[in-house]
N, C-alpha and C positions, 0 to 999 in steps of 0.2 A: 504493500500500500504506500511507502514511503519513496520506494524508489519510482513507480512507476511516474508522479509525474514530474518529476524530476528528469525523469528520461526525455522530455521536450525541451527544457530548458538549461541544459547543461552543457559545455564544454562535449568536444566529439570526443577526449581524453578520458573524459569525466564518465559519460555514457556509456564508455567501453568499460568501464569497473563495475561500472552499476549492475549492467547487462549481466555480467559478471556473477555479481551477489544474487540477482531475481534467480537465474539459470540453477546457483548450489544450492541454494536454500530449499528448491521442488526438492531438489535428490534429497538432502538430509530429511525430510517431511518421510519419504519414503525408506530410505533407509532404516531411522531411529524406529519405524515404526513395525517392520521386520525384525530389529534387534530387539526391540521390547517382547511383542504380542506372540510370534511363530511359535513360540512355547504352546498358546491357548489353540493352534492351529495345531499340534502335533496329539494334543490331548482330545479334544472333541474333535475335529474333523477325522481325522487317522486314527483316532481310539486308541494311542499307545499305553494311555493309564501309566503305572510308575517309570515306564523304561522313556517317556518323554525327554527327558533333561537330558539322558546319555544320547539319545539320540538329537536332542539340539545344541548336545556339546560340539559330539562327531561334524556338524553341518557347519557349526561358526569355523572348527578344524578346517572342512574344506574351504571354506571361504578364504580364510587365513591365507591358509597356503596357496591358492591360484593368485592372491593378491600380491603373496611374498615374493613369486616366481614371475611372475608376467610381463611387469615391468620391465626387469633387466633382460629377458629372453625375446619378450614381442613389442611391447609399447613403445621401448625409446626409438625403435627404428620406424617403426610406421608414422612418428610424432617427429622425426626425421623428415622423411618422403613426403607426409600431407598434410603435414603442421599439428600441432599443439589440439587446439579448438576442435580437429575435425577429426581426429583421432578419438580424445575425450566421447565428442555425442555418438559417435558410433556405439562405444563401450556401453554409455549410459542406455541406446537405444536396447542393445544386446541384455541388460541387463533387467529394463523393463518387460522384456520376452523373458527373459528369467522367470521373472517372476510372474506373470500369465502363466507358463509352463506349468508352476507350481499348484495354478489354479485347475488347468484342462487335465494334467499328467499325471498328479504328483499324487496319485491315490497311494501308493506305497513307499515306503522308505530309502529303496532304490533309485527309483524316480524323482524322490525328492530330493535326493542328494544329487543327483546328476544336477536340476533343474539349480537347484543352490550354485553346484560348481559353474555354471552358464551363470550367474548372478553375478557371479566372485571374478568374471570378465571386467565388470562394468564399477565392482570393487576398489580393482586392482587399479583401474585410472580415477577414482575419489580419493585415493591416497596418494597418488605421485603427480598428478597431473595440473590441478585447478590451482593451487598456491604459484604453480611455476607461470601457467597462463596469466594471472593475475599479477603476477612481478613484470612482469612485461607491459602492465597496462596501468601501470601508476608510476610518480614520482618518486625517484631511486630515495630521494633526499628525504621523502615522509613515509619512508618505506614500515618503520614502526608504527604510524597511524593508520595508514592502509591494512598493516596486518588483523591490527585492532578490531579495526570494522570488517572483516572478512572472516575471523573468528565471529560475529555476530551471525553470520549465514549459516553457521554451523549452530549455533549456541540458542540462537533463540527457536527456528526449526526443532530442534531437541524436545524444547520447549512445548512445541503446539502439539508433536508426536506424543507427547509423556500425557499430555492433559486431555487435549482437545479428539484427538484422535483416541484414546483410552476410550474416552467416553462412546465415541460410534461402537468401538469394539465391543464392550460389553455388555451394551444395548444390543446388537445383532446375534440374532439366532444363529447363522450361520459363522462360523469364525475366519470362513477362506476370505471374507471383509476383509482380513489383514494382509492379504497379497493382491489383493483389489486395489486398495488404497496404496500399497509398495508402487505396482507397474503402472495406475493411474499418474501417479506425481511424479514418477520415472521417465516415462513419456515426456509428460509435461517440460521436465527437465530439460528431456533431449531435443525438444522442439526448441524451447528458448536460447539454447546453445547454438543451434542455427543463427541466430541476430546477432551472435557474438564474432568479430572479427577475425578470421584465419590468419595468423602471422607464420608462414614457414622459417 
């Protein structure tokens, strides 16, 4: 709400950071809300009863690990070849089908880990990619301020995930609402990252 109209009247400098913040902010809405709720997705949807937690430990493990590996193996070169920004929304795109997968697919454990590891694509560029994008699109000299407010895209998203988005959750009969809500705002993400400028 704060950025948008801000995005009319601001410096073309200025615009590109903002652009920026709207873009990360969708992700973390969907992210934080996967890292909370998938737990209630593992027990009523998939009926795992006590063996849930081991089994949404095993899943964050996969996430983990394709996000630890990815980067140095596939991201820096294709963020090489077709820049920064468009590298990124692909990931995010991939990541939003993650998470649909989890909805059409992920009837069993197998599937659902697969679909997670497909997630943990879109993971792997929210941890190495968007701070580097963003240093590039602000003043080197306020580079402590710009961090400031770029944590805020993370921080306050958390935010609406922890409260605002609980609250759909546990109001909803059905609990796959929580991978709804992941690849809806994923999307989301990956669209607005299109208005974000490609620097190779």
């Amino acid at each position: 709400i704060v950025v948008l109209p801000n995005l009319t009247k601001s410096s073309t400098k200025s615009n590109e950071f903002q652009k920026v913040l709207l873009a990360h902010s969708f992700t973390w809405i969907g992210v934080q809300t996967m890292f909370i709720y998938a737990f209630f997705y593992l027990t009523e949807v998939l009926q795992l009863g006590e063996s849930a937690g081991k089994i949404n430990s095993i899943a964050f493990f996969i996430l983990s690990l394709v996000s630890a590996v990815l980067p140095v193996l596939v991201l820096n070169g294709f963020a090489k070849k077709i820049g920064m920004v468009k590298t990124h929304l692909i990931c995010i795109f991939i990541m939003a089908l993650g998470y649909a997968g989890i909805i059409f697919f992920g009837t069993t454990v197998i599937m659902y880990y697969i679909m997670i590891a497909v997630a943990g694509i879109g993971w792997a560029s929210v941890v190495s990619l968007p701070f580097a994008i963003m240093s590039e699109k602000v003043d080197q000299r306020k580079m402590g301020l710009y961090m400031g407010i770029f944590n805020l895209a993370v921080v306050l998203p958390q935010l609406v995930a922890s409260f605002k988005m609980g609250e759909i959750v546990n109001a909803a009969p059905d609990k796959s609402v929580v991978f709804v809500i992941a690849a809806v705002t994923l999307a989301i993400s990956g669209a607005l990252w299109l208005f974000v400028k490609n620097d190779k």
